[in-house]
DRENPA-3360 file (N, C-alpha, C; in nm, 2 decimals, always signed):
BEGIN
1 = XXXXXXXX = -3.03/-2.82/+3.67/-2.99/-2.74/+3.79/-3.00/-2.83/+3.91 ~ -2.90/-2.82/+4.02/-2.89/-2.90/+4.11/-3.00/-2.84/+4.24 ~ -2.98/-2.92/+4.33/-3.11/-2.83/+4.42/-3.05/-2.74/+4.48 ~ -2.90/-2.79/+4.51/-2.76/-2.68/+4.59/-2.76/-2.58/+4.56 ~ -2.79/-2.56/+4.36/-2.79/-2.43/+4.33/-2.90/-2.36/+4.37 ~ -3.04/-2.44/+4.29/-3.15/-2.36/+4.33/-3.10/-2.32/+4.44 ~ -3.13/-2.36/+4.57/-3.14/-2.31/+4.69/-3.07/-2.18/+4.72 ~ -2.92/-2.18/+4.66/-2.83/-2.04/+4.69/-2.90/-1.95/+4.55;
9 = XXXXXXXX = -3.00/-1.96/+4.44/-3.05/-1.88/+4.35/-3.14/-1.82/+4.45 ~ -3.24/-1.90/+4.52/-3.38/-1.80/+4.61/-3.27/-1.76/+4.74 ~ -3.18/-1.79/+4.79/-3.13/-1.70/+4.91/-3.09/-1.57/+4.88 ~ -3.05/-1.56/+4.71/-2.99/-1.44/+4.64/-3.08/-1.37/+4.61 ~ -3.19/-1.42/+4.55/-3.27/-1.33/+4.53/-3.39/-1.30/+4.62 ~ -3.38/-1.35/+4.75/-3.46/-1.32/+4.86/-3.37/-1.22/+4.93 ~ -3.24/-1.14/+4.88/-3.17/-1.09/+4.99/-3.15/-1.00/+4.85 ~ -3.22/-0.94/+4.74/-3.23/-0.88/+4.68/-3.15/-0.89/+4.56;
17 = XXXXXXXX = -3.05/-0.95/+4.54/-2.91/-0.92/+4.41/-2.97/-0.96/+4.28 ~ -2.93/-0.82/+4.22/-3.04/-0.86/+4.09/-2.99/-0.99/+3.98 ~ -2.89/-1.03/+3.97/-2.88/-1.12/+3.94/-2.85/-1.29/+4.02 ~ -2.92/-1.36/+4.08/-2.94/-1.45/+4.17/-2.81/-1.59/+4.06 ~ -2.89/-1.59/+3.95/-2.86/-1.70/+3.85/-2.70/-1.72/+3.89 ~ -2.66/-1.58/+3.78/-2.54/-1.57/+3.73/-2.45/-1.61/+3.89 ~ -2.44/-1.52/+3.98/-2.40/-1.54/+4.09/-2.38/-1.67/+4.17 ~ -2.49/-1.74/+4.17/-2.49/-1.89/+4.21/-2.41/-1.97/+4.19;
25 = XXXXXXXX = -2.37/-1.95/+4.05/-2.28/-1.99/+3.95/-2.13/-1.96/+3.99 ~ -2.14/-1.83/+3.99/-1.95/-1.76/+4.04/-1.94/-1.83/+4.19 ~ -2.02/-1.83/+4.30/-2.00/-1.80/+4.39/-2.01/-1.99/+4.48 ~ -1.90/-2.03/+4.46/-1.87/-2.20/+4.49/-1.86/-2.23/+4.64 ~ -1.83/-2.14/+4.76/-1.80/-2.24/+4.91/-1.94/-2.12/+4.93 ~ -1.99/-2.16/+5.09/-2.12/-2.15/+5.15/-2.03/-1.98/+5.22 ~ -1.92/-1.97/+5.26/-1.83/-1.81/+5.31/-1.89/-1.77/+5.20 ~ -1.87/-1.77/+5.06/-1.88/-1.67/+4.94/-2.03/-1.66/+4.93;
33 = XXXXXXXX = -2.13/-1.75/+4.96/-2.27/-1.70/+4.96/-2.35/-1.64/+5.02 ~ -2.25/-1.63/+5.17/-2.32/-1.53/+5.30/-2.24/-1.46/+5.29 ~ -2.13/-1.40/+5.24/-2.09/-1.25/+5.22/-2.19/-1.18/+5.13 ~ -2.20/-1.26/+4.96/-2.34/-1.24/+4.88/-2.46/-1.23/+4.94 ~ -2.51/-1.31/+5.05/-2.63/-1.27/+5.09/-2.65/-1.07/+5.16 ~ -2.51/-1.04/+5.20/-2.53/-0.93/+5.28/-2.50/-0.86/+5.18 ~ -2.49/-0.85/+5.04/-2.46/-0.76/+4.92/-2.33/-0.74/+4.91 ~ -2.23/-0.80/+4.97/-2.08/-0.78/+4.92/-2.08/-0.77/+4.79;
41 = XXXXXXXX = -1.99/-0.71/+4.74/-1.95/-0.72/+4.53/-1.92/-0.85/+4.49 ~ -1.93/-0.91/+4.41/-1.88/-1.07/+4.40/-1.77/-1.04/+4.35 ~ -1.71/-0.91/+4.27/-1.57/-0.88/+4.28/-1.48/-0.88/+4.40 ~ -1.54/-0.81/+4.50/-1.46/-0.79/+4.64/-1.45/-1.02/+4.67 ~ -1.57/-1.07/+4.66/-1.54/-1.17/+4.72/-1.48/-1.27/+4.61 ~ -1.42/-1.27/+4.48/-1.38/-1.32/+4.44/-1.26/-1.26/+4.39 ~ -1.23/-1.17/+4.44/-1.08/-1.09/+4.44/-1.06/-1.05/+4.30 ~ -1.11/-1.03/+4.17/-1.08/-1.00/+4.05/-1.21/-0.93/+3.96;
49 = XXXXXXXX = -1.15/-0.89/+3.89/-1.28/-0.85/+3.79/-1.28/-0.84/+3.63 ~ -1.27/-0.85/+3.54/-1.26/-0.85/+3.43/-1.28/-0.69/+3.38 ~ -1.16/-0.62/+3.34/-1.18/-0.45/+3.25/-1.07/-0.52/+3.11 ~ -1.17/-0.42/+3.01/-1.09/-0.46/+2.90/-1.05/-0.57/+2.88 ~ -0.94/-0.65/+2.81/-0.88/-0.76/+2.81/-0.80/-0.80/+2.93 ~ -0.82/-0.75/+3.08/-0.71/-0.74/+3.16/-0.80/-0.79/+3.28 ~ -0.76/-0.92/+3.34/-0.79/-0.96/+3.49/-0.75/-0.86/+3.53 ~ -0.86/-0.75/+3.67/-0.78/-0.72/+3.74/-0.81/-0.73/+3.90;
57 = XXXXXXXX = -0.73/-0.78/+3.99/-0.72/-0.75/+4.11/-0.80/-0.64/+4.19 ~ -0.89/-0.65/+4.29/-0.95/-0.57/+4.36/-1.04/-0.63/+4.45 ~ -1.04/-0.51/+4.57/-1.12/-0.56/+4.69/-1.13/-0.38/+4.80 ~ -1.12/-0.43/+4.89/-1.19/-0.31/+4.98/-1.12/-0.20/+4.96 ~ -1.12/-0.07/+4.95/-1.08/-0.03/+4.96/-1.04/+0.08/+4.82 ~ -1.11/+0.02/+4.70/-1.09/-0.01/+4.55/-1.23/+0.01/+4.50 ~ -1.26/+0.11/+4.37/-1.39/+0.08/+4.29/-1.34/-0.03/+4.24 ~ -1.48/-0.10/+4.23/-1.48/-0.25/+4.15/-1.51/-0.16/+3.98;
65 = XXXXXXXX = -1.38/-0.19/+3.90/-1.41/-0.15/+3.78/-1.52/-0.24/+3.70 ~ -1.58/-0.10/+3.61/-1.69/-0.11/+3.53/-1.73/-0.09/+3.38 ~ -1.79/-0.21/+3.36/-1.79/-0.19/+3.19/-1.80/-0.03/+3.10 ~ -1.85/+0.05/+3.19/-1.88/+0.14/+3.10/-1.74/+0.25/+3.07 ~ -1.65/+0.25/+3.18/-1.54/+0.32/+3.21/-1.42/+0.23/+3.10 ~ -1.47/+0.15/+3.05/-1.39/+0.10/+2.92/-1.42/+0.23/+2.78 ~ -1.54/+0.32/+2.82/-1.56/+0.36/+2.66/-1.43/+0.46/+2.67 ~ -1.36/+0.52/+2.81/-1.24/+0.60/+2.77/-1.14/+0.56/+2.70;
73 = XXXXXXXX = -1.11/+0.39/+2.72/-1.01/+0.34/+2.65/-1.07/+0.36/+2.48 ~ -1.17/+0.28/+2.44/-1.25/+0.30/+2.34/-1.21/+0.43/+2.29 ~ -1.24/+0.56/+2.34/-1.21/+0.67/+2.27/-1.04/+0.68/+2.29 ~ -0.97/+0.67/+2.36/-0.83/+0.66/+2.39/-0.78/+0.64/+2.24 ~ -0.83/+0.48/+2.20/-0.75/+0.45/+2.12/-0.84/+0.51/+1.96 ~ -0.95/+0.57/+1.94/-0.97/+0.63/+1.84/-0.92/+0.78/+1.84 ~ -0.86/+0.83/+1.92/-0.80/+1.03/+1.92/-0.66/+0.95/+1.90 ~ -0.58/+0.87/+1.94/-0.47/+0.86/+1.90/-0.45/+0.71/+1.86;
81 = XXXXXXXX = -0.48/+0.66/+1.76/-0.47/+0.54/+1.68/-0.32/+0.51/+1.61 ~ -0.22/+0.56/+1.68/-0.07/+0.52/+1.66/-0.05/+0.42/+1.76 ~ -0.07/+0.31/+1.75/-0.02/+0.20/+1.88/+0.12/+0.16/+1.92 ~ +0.19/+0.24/+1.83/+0.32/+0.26/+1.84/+0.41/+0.37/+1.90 ~ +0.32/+0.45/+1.94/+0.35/+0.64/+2.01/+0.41/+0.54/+2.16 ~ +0.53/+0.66/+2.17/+0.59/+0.63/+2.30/+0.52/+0.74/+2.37 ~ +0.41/+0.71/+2.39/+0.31/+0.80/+2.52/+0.33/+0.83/+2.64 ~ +0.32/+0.92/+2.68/+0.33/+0.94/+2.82/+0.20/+0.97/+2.90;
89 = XXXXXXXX = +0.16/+0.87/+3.00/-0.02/+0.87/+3.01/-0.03/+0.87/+3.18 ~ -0.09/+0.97/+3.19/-0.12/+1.00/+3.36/-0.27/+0.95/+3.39 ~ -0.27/+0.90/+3.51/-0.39/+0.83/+3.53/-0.45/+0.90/+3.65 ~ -0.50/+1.01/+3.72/-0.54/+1.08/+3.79/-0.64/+0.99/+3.86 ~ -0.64/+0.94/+4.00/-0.73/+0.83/+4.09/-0.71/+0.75/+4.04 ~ -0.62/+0.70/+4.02/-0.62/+0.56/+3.97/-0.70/+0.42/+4.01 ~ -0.66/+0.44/+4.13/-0.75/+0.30/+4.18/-0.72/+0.17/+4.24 ~ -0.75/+0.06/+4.14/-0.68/-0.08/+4.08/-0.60/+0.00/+4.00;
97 = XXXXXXXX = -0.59/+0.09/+3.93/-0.52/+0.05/+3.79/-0.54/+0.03/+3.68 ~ -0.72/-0.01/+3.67/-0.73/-0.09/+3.55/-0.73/+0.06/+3.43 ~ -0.75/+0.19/+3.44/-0.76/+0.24/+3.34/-0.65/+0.25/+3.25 ~ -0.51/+0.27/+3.34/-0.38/+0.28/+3.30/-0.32/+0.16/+3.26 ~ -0.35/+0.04/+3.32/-0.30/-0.08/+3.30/-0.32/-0.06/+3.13 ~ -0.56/-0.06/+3.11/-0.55/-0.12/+3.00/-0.53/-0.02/+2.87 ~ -0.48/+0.10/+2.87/-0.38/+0.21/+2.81/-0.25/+0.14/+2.75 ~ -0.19/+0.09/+2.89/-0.06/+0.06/+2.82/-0.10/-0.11/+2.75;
105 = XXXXXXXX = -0.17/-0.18/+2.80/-0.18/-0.28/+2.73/-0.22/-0.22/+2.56 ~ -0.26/-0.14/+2.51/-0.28/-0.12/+2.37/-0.12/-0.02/+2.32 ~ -0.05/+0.06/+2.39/+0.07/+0.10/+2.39/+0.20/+0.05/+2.41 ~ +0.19/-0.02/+2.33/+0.33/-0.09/+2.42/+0.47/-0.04/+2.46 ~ +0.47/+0.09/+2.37/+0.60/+0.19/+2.42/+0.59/+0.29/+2.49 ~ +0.41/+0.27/+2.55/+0.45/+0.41/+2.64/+0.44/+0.42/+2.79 ~ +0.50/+0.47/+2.83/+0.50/+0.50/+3.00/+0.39/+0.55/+3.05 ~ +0.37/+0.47/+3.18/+0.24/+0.57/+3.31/+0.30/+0.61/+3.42;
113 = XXXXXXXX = +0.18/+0.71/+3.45/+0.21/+0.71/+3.60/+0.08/+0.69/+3.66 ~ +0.02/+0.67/+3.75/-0.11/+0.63/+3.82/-0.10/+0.68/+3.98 ~ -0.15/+0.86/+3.98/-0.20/+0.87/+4.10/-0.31/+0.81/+4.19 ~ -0.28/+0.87/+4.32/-0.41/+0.80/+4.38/-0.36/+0.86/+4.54 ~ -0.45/+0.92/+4.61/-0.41/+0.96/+4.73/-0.48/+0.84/+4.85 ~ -0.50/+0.74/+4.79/-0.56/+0.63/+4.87/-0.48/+0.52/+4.91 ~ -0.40/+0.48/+5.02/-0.27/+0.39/+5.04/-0.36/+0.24/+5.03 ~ -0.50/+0.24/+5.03/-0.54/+0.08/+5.00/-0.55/+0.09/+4.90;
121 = XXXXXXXX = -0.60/+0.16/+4.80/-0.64/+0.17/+4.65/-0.53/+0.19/+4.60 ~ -0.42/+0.18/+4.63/-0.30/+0.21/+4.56/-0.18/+0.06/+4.58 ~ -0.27/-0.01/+4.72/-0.20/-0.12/+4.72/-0.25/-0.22/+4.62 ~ -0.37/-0.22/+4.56/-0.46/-0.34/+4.48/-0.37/-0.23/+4.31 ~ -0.33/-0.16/+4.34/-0.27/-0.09/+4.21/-0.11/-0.16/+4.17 ~ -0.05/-0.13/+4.30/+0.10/-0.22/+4.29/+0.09/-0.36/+4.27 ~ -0.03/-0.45/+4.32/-0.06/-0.59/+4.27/-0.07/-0.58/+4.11 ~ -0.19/-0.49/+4.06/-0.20/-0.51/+3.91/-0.08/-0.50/+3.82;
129 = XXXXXXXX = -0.04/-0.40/+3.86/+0.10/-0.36/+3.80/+0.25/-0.45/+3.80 ~ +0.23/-0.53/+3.92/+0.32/-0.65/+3.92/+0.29/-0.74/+3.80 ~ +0.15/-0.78/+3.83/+0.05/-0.87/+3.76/+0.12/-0.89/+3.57 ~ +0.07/-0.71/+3.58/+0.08/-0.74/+3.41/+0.22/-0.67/+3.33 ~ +0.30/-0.69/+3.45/+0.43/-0.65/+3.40/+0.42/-0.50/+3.33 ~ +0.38/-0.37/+3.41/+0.35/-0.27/+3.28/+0.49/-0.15/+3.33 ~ +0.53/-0.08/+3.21/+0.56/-0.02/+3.28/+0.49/+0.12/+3.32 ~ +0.49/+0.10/+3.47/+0.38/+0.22/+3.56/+0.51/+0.23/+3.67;
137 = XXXXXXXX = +0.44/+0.40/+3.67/+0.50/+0.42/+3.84/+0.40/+0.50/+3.85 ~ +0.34/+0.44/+4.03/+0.26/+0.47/+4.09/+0.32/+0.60/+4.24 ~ +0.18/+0.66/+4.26/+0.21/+0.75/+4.32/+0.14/+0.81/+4.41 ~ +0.17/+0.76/+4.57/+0.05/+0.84/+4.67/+0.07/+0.94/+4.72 ~ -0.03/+1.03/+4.64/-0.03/+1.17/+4.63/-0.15/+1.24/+4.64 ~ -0.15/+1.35/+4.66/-0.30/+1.47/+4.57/-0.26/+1.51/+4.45 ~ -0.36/+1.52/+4.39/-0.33/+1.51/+4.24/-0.27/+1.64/+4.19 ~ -0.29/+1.75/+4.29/-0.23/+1.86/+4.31/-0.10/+1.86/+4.30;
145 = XXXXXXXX = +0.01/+1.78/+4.37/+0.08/+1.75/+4.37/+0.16/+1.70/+4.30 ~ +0.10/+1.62/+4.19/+0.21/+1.60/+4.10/+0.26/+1.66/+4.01 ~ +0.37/+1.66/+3.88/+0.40/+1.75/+3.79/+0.43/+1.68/+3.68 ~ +0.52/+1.71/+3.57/+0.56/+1.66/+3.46/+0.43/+1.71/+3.36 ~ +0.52/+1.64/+3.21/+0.45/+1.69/+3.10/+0.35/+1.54/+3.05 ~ +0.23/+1.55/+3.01/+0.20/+1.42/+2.97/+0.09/+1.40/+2.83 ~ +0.11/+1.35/+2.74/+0.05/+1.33/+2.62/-0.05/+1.29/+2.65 ~ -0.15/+1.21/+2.72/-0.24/+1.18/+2.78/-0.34/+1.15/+2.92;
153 = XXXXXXXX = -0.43/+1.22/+2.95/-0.44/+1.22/+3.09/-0.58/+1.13/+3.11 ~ -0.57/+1.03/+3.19/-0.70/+0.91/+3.21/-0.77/+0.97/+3.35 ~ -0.91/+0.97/+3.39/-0.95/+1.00/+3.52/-1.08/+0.97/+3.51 ~ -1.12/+0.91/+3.61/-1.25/+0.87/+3.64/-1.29/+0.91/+3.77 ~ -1.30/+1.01/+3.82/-1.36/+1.09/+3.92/-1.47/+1.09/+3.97 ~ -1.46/+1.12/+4.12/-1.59/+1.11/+4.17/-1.70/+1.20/+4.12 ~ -1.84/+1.14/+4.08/-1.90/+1.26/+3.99/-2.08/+1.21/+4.05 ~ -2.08/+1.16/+4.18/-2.22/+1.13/+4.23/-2.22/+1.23/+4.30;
161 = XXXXXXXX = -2.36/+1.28/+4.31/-2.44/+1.40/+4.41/-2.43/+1.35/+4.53 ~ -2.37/+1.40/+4.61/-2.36/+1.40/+4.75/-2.53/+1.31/+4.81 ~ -2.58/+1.36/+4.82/-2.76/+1.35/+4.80/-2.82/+1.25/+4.79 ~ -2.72/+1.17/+4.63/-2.79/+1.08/+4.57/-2.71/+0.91/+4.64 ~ -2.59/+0.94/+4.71/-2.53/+0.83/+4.79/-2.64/+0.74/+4.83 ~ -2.70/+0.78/+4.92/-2.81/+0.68/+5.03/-2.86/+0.59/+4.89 ~ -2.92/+0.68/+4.78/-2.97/+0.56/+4.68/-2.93/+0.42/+4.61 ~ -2.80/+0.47/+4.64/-2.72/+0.39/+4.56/-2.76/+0.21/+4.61;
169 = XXXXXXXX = -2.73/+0.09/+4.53/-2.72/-0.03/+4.56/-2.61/-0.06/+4.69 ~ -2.69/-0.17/+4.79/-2.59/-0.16/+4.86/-2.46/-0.20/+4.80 ~ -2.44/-0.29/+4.74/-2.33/-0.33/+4.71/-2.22/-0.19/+4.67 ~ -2.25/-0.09/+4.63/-2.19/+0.05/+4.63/-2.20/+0.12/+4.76 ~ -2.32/+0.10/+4.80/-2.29/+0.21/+4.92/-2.27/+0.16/+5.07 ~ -2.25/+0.05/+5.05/-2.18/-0.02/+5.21/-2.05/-0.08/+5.16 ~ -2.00/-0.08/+5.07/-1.86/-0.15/+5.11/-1.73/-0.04/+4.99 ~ -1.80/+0.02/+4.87/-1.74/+0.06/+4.78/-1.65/+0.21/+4.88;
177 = XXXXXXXX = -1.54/+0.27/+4.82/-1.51/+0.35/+4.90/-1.58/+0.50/+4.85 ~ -1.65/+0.58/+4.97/-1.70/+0.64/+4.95/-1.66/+0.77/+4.88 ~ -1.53/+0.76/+4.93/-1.41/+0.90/+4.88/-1.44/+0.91/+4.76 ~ -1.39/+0.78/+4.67/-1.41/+0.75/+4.54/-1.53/+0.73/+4.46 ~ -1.67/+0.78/+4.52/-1.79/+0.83/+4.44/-1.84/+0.96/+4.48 ~ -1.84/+1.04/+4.56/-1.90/+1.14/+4.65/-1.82/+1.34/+4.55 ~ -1.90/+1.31/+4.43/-1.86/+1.46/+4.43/-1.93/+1.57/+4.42 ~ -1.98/+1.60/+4.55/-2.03/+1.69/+4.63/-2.15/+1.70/+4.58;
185 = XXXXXXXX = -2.20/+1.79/+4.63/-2.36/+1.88/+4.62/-2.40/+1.87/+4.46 ~ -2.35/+1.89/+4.39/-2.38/+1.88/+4.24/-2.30/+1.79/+4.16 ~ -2.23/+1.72/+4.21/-2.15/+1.61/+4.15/-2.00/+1.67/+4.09 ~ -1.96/+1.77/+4.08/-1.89/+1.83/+3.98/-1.77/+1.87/+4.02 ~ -1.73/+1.83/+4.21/-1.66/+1.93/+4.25/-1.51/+1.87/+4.22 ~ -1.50/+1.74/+4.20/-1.38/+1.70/+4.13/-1.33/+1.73/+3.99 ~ -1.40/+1.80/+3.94/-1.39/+1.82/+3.78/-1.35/+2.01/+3.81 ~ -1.39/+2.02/+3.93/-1.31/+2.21/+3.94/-1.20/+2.21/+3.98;
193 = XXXXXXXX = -1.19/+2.10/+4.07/-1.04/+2.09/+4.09/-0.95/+2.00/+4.03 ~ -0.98/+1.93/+3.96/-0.90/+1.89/+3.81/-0.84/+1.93/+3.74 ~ -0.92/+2.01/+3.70/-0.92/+2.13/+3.53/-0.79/+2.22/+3.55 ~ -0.78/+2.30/+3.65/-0.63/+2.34/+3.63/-0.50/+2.28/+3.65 ~ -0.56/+2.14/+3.73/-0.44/+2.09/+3.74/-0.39/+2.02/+3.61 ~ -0.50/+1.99/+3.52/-0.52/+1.90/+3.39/-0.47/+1.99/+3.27 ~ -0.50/+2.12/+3.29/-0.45/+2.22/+3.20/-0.30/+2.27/+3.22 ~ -0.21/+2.21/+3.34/-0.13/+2.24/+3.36/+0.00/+2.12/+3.33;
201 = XXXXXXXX = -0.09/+2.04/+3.33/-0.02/+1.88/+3.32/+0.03/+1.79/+3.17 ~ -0.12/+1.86/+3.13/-0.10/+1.85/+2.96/-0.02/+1.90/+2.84 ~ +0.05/+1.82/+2.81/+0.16/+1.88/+2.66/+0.07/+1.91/+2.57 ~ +0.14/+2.05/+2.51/+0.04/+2.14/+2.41/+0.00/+2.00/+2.29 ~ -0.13/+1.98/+2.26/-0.20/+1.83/+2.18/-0.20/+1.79/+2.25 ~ -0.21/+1.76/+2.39/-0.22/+1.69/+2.48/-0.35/+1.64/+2.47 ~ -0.42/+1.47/+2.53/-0.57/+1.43/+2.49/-0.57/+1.40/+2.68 ~ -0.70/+1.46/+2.70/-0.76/+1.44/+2.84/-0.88/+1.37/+2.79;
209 = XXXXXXXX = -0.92/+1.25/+2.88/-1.04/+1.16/+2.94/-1.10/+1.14/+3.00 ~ -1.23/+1.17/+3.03/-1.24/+1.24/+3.16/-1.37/+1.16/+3.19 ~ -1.41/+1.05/+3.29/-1.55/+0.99/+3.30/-1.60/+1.05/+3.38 ~ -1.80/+1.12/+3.29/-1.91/+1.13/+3.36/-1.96/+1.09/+3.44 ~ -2.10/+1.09/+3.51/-2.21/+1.06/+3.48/-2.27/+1.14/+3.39 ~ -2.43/+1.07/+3.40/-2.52/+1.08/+3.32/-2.55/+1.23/+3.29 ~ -2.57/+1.28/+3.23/-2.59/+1.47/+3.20/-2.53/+1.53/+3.22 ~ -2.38/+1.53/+3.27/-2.28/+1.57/+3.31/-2.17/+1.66/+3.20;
217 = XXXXXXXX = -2.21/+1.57/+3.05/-2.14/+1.67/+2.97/-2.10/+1.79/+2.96 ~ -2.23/+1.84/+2.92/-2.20/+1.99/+2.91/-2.12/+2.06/+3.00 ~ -2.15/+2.05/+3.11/-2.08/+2.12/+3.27/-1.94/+2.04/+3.26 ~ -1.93/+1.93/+3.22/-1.76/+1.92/+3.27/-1.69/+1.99/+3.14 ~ -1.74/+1.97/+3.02/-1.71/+2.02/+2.91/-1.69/+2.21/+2.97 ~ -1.74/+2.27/+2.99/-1.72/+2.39/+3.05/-1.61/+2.42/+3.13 ~ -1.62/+2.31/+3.24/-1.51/+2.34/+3.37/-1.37/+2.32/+3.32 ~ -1.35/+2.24/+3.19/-1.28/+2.17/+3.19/-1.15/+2.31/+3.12;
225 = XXXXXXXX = -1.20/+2.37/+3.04/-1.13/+2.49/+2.99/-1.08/+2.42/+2.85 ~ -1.08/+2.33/+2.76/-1.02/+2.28/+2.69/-1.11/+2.27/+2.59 ~ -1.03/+2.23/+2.45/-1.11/+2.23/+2.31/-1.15/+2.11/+2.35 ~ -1.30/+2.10/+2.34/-1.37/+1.95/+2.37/-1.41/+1.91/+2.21 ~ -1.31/+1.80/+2.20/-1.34/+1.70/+2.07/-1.45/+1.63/+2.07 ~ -1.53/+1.59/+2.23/-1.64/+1.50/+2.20/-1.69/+1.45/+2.32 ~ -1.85/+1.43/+2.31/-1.86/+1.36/+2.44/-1.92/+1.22/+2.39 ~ -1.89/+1.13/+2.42/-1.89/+0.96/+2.39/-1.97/+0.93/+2.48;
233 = XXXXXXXX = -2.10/+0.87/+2.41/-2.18/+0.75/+2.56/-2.15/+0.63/+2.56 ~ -2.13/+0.53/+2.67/-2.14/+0.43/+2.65/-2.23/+0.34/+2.58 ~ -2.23/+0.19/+2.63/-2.27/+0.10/+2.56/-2.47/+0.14/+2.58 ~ -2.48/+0.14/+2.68/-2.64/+0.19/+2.71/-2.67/+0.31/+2.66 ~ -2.60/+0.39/+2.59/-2.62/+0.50/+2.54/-2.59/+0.65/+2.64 ~ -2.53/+0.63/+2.73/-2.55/+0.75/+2.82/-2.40/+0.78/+2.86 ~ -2.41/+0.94/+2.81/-2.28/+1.00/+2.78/-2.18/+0.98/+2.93 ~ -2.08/+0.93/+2.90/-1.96/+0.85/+2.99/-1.85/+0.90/+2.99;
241 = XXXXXXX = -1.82/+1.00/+2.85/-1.65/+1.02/+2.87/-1.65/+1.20/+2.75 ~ -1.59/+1.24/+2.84/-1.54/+1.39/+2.78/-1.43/+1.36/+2.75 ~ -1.39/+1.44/+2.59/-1.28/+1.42/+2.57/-1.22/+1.51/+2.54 ~ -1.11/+1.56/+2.54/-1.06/+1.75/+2.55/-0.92/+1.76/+2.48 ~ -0.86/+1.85/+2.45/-0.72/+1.89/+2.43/-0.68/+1.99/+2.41 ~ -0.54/+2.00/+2.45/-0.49/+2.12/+2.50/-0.46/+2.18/+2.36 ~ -0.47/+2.26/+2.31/-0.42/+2.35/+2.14/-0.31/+2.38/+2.16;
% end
């Protein structure tokens, strides 16, 4: 180890980032180490992130996608294991994109659409979608708002307790967008206003995807109004993804 590194390892971990090492490593001009010292995401400061098999583009404005938000795909592709279905897959908040992107990357005949009522979070969306050549059409909207029939619906909603914000790491709660974690007083208030839009959007067999948090099951499983096939935890064990359908 060089002393250059050492030195940017203890500035990292004297300014808290739980990983000092790994970071030292990503993080190559002395700009990228004093944005890191103030907890920037090393996604926001290295402009990409790794979901599924898919580089994706992201920065302010955008959740930095997260390993665990892969187990929807994970279940995605075990409820409908035809890789060959000309799907039609709605992506409610999209984001970046990465949920929809890595959907159609395992479908290769089927169409998206990827809402998002966020004009920055929907611009790091039109990059990805350039990126990986998919076909998507994106759309800044309320999710209210949209219509059509869809064989699959992807959403990772805000589902943090209003309450529990301040706790969060800074790197979430000073730069991440707040819209896109904050669901209310009990976490849930995005999953009440979902559910009829979700029940309305869905072709009869229709499969909905729906990311938790932690204990969250049962209650979204309730709001959701749908035959729930299953709740899936992630890699750490903690249930991540409702999975529903329309009869």
């Amino acid at each position: 180890m060089t002393g250059a590194i050492a030195g940017t390892i203890e500035r990292l971990r004297e300014a808290g980032v739980d990983n000092p090492r790994l970071d030292a490593r990503l993080l190559t001009t002395e700009e990228q180490i004093a944005r890191r010292v103030v907890r920037e995401p090393v996604a926001y400061i290295l402009g990409h992130k790794g979901f599924w098999t898919l580089d994706i583009a992201v920065g302010p404005g955008a959740l930095v996608p997260r390993p665990e938000t892969e187990t929807l795909i994970e279940q995605l592709l075990k409820h409908a294991p035809d890789r060959t279905a000309a799907l039609d897959i709605l992506d409610l908040g999209t984001g970046t994109g990465c949920l929809l992107l890595a959907a159609l990357s395992e479908y290769p005949n089927a169409r998206g659409v990827g809402v998002d009522s966020s004009a920055e979070a929907l611009a790091w969306a039109r990059r990805n979608v350039e990126k990986q050549g998919a076909n998507a059409r994106l759309v800044e909207c309320d999710f209210t708002e949209i219509d059509g029939a869809y064989d699959v619906i992807l959403s990772n909603p805000p589902y943090i307790r209003t309450g529990d914000i301040a706790g969060l790491a800074p790197e979430v709660r000073l730069y991440e967008p707040v819209r896109a974690l904050d669901g209310g007083a009990d976490g849930l208030d995005a999953y009440r206003a979902l559910a009829p839009a979700i029940r309305c959007l869905l072709k009869p067999g229709g499969l909905v995807f729906l990311e938790i948090g932690a204990g969250q099951g049962a209650e979204v499983s309730a709001i959701l109004g749908l035959e729930i096939l299953g709740i899936a935890s992630d890699l750490a064990g903690v249930e991540r993804c409702v999975v529903g359908r329309k009869s």
